[in-house]
C-alpha positions in Angstrom: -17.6 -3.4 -28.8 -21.2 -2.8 -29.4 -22.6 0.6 -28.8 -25.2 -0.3 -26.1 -22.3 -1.7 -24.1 -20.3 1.6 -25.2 -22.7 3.9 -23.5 -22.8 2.0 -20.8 -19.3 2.3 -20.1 -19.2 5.5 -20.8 -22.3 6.8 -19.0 -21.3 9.9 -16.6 -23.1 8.8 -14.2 -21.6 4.8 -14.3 -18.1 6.7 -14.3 -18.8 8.7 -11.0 -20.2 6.4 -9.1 -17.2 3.7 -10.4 -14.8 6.9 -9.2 -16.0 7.0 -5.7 -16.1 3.2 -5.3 -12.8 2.8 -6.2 -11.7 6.0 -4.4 -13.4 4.5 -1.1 -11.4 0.7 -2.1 -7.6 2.5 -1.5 -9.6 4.6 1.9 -10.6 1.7 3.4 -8.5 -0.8 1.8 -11.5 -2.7 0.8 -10.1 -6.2 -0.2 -13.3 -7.6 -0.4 -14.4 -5.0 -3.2 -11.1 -5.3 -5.4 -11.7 -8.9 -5.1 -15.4 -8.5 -6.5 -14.7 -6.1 -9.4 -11.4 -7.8 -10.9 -13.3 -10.4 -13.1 -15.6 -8.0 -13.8 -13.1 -5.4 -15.0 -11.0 -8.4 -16.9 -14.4 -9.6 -18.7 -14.9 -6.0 -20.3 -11.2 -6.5 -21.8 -11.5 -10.0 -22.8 -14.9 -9.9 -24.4 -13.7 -6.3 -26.2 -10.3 -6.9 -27.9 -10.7 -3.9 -29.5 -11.4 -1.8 -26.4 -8.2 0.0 -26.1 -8.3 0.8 -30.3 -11.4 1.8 -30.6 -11.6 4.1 -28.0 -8.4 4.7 -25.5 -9.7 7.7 -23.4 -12.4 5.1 -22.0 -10.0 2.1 -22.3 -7.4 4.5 -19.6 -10.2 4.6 -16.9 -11.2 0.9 -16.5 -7.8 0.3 -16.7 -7.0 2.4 -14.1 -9.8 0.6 -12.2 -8.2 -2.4 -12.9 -4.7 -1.2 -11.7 -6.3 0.2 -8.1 -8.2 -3.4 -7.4 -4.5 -5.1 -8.1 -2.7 -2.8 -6.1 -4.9 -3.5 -3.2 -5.0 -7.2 -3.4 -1.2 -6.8 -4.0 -0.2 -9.7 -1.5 -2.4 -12.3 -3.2 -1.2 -11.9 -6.7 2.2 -13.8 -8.0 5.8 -12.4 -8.2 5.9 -12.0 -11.5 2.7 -9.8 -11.5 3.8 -8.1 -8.6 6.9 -7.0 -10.4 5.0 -5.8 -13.7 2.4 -3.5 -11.4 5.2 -1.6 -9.8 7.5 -1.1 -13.1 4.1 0.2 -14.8 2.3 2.2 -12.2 4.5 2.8 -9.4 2.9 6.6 -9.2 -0.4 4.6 -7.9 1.9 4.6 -4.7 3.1 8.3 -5.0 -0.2 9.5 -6.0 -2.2 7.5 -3.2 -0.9 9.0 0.3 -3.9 6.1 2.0 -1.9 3.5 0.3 0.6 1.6 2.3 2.8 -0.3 0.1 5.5 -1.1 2.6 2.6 -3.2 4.2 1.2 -5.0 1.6 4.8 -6.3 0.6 5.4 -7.4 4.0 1.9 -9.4 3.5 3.3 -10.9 0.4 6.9 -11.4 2.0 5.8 -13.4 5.1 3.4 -16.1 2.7 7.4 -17.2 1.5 8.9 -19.6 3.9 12.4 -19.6 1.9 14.3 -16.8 3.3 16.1 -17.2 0.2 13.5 -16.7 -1.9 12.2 -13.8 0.3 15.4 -12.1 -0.4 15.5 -12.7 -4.3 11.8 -11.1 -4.6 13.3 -7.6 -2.7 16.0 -7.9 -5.2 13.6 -7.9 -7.6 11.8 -5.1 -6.3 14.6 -2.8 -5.8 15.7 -3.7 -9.5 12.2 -2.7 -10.6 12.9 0.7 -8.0 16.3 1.2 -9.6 14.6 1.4 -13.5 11.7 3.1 -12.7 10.4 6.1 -15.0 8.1 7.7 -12.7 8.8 11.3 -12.3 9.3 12.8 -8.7 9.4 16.6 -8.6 9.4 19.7 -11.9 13.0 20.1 -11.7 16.3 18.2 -12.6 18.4 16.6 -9.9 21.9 16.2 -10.4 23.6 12.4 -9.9 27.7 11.6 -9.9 28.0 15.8 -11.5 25.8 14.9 -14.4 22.0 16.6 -15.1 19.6 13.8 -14.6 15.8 13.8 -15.3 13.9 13.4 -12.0 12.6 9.9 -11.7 12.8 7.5 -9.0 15.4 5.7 -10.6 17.8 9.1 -10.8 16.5 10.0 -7.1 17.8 6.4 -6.1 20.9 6.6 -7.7 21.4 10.0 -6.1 20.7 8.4 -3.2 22.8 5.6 -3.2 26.3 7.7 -3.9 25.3 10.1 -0.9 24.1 7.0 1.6 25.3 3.7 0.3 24.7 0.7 -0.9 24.3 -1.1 2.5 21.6 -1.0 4.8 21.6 2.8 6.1 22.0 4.2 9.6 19.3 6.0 10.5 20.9 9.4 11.1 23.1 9.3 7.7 19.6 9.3 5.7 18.6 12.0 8.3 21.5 14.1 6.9 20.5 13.3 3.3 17.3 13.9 3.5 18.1 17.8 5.2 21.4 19.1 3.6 20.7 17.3 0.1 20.8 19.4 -2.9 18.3 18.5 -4.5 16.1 17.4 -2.0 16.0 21.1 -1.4 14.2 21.3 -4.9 11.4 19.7 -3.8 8.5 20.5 -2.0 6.9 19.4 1.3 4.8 17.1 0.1 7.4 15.8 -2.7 10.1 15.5 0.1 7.6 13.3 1.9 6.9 10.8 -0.8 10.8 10.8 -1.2 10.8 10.1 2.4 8.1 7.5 2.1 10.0 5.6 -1.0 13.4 5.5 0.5 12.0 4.3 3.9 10.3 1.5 1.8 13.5 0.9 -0.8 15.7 0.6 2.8 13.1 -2.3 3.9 14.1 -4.1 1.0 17.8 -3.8 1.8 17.8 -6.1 4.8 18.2 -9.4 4.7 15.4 -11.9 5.6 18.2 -14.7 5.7 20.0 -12.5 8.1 17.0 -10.6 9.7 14.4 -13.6 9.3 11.8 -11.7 12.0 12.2 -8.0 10.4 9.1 -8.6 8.2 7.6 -9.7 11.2 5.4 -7.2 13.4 3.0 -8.1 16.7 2.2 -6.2 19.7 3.1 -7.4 23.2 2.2 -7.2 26.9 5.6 -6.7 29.1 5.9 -8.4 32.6 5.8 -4.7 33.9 2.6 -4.2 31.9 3.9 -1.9 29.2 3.2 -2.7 25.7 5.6 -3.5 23.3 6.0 -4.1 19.7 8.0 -5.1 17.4 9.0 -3.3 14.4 11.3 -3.7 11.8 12.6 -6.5 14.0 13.4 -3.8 16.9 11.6 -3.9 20.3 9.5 -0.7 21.0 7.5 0.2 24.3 4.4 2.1 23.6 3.2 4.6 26.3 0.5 4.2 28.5 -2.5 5.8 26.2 -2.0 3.4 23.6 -2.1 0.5 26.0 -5.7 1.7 26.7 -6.3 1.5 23.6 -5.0 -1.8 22.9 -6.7 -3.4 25.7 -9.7 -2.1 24.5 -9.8 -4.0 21.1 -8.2 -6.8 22.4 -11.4 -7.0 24.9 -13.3 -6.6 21.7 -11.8 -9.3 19.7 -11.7 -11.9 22.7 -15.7 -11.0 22.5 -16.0 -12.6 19.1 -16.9 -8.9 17.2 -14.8 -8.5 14.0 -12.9 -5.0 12.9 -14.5 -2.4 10.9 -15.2 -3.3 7.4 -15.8 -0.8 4.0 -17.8 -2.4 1.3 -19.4 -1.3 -1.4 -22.6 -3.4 -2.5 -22.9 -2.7 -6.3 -24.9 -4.5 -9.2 -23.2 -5.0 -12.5 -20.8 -1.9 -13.2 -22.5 -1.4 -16.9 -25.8 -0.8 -14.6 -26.9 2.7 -13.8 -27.9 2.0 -9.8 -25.8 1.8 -7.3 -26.1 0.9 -3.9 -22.9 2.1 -1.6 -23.3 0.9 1.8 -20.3 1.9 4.1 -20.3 0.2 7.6 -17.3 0.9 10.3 -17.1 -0.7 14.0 -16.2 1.7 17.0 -13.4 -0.1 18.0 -11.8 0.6 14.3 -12.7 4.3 14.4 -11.7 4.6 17.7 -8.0 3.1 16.5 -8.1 5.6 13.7 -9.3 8.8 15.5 -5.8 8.1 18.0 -3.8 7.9 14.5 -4.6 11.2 13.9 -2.8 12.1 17.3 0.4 11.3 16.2 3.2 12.0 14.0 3.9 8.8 11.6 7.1 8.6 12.5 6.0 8.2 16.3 6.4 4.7 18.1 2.3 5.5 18.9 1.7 5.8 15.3 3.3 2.9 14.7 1.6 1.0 17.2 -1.8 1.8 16.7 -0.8 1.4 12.5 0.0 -2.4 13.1 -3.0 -2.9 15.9 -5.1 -1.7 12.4 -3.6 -3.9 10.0 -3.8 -6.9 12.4 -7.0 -6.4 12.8 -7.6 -6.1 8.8 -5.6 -9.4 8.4 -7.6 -11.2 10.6 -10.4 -10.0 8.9 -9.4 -10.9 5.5 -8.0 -14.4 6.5 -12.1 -14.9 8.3 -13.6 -13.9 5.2 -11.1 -16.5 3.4 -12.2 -18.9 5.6 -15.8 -18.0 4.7 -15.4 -18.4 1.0 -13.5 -22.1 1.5 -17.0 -23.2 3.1 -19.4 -22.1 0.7 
């Protein structure tokens, strides 16, 4: 690597303006961004072989850049690829509250027409799960009487002799998750990415080929004019506020304006000048400001959740749409 390209990378100014933009891409799950600064990012590796040698403090933080862009585009890269991120950097998804794996698996899950083949790539996952490193609290946990470190693998393991190998009922993880003894190790926020990753590793249980519409999620107007949605292959009704809300960016949509969007407009990363330009509709902000209002594991939350993610699909699949015509 030459040293003018060498202080360019490492310029504290390039490096704090790359933090933010790449803090800002798991915010406001900025697709179009991840998309933009993935060649980039691989062109630095390629055209330095000796990057990671030569200096491996600098190496780490593109890399890391790197590893956030791929975790958001998640659902457009291959199996394979998929499988490699998570066994390598599954604490992006403990470390990254914003980040919503469970939904960008479902993305990838529904682009596979074999049920089949659905259900082998959640075997895969939960294999990936099941030798995972990554550590999850400061203290030991103990698994089948024996002293185990604390990574998700161990927690898992844990987990499956106290709930089961099967699908779980609802209020058996309920039990595990209060009278566990070494959940009560952890702390608030550890017991909630514990919460978060068996709520996701429990997705993975259920059969597509059984359940084919449980990856499946839309939103729907009753005959009594309640809303509905489904969720996890379950039909919920959604009170009264949220159908206000709904209406509201459905009226929207039906009007032709798109969702809220969160770019950042940059030049080259190895220049010093940035410009971040961060744009958001009402009807978006309005969606997240009723978020706020409820607890995430509220049927409202869940509602207004998937009303935001459809509205970032259809977003993404327009601006796919976009690219094929230029």
């Amino acid at each position: 690597m030459s040293q003018m390209v060498l202080e360019k990378l490492s310029s504290p100014q390039i490096i704090a303006n790359l933090d933010q933009v790449f803090s800002d891409m798991v915010v406001f799950d900025s697709v179009g961004d991840a998309k933009k600064y993935i060649p980039l990012l691989e062109k630095i590796f390629s055209g330095n072989p000796e990057f990671k040698k030569s200096n491996p403090s600098l190496f780490s933080i593109y890399n890391s850049y790197l590893t956030i862009a791929k975790f958001v585009i998640l659902f457009d890269l291959g199996e394979k690829e998929i499988i490699q991120l998570l066994r390598d950097n599954f604490n992006f998804d403990l470390n990254h509250p914003d980040y919503d794996l469970d939904r960008k698996i479902k993305y990838k899950i529904r682009d596979v027409d074999n049920l089949e083949q659905r259900d082998a790539f959640k075997e895969k996952i939960r294999q990936t799960l099941l030798e995972c490193n990554s550590p999850l609290g400061k203290k030991k946990i103990i698994v089948n009487g024996l002293s185990q470190e604390q990574t998700i693998a161990n927690w898992l393991k844990s987990y499956y002799v106290k709930v089961g190998i099967e699908p779980a009922d609802p209020l058996k993880i309920n039990e595990y998750l209060i009278n566990d003894s070494n959940i009560k190790l952890l702390s608030s926020e550890e017991k909630l990415k514990l919460k978060t990753i068996l709520a996701f590793f429990e997705n993975l249980k259920v059969s597509s080929v059984k359940s084919p519409a449980f990856e499946e999620s839309f939103g729907a107007i009753l005959p009594d004019g309640s809303l509905a949605i489904t969720f996890n292959g379950r039909l919920e009704k959604i009170d009264s506020e949220i159908l206000k809300i709904y209406r509201g960016v459905s009226a929207v949509n039906e009007r032709g304006t798109t969702s809220a969007t969160a770019t950042v407009q940059s030049v080259d990363i190895t220049q010093t000048q940035r410009t971040t330009v961060i744009s958001s509709s009402s009807e978006l902000e309005e969606l997240q400001r009723a978020l706020q209002n409820y607890p995430a594991g509220s049927l409202e939350h869940k509602a207004i959740s998937q009303e935001i993610s459809r509205l970032k699909v259809l977003e993404l699949k327009a601006a796919q749409q976009s690219n094929v015509k230029k």
